[in-house]
C-alpha positions as CSV (number, residue, x, y, z in Angstrom):
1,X,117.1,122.8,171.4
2,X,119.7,125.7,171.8
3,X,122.5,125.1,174.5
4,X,121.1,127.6,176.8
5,X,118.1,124.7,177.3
6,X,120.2,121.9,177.2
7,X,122.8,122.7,179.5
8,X,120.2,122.9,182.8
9,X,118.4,120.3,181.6
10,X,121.3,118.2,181.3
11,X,122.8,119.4,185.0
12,X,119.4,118.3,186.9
13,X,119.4,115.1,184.9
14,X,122.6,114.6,186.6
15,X,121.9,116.0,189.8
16,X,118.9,113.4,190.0
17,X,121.3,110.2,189.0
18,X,123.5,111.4,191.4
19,X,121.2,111.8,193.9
20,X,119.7,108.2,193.3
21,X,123.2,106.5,193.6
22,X,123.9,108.0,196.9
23,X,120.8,106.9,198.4
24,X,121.4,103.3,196.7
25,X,124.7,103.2,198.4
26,X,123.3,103.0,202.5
27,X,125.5,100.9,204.0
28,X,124.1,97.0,205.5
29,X,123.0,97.0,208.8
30,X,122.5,93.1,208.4
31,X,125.6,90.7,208.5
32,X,126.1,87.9,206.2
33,X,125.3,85.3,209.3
34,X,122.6,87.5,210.7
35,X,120.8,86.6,206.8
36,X,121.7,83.0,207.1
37,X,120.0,82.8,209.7
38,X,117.3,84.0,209.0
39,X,117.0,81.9,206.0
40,X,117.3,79.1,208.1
41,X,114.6,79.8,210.6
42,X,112.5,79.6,207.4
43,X,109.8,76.5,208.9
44,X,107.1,75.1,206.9
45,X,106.4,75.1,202.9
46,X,105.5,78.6,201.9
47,X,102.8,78.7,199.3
48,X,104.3,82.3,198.0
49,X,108.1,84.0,198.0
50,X,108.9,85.9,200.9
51,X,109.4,88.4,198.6
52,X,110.8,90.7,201.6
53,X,113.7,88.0,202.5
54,X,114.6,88.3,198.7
55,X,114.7,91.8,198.4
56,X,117.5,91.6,201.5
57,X,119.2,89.0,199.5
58,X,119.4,91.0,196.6
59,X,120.9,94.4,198.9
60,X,123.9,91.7,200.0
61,X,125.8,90.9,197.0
62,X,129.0,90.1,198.8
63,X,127.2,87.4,200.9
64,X,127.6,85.5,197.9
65,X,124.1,83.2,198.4
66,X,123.9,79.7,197.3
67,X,120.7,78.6,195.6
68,X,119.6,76.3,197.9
69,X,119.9,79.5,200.4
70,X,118.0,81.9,197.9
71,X,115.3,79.0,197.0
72,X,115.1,78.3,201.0
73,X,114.3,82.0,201.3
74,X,111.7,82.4,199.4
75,X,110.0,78.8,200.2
76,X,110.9,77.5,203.4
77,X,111.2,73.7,203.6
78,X,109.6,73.1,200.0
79,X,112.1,71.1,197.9
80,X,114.1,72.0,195.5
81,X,113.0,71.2,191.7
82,X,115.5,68.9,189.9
83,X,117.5,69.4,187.3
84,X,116.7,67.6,183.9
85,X,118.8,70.2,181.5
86,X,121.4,67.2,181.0
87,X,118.5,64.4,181.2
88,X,117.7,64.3,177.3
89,X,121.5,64.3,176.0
90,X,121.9,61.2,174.4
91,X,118.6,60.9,173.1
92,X,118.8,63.9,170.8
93,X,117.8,64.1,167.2
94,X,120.2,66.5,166.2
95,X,122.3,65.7,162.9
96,X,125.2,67.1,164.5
97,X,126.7,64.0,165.7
């Protein structure tokens, strides 16, 4: 490939990032508190995500969401699962010790 091909291709390859950045960038139209909010008038044990509530999560980094908010979001009322990463400790085999 000579420059004279590379060069255009190279421009419209960054036109098109360029392009996809500025329409990732729309500004929120949902505050923080409107979300929570929302979150919390989840009622009832959802079988599946709401995979739509996530997706808003997601958009709202700066909200900084718990994950009791982001599991409440996609489930509802369901509980939480527990967390056993620490339960088998002291009962490992390894040969480190």
């Amino acid at each position: 490939m000579n420059t004279f091909t590379f060069k255009p291709l190279a421009i419209v390859g960054l036109s098109i990032a360029l392009s996809g950045t500025a329409l990732a960038a729309t500004p929120a139209t949902e505050s923080c508190e409107q979300i929570r909010a929302r979150i919390q008038a989840q009622v009832g044990v959802r079988e599946k995500p709401d995979t739509a509530l996530l997706d808003t999560l997601t958009e709202h980094p700066s909200c900084r969401f718990t994950a009791a908010e982001v599991f409440r979001a996609a489930y509802g009322d369901r509980p939480m699962p527990k967390n056993d990463r620490r339960g088998g400790r002291h009962e490992s085999t390894d040969d480190d010790d």
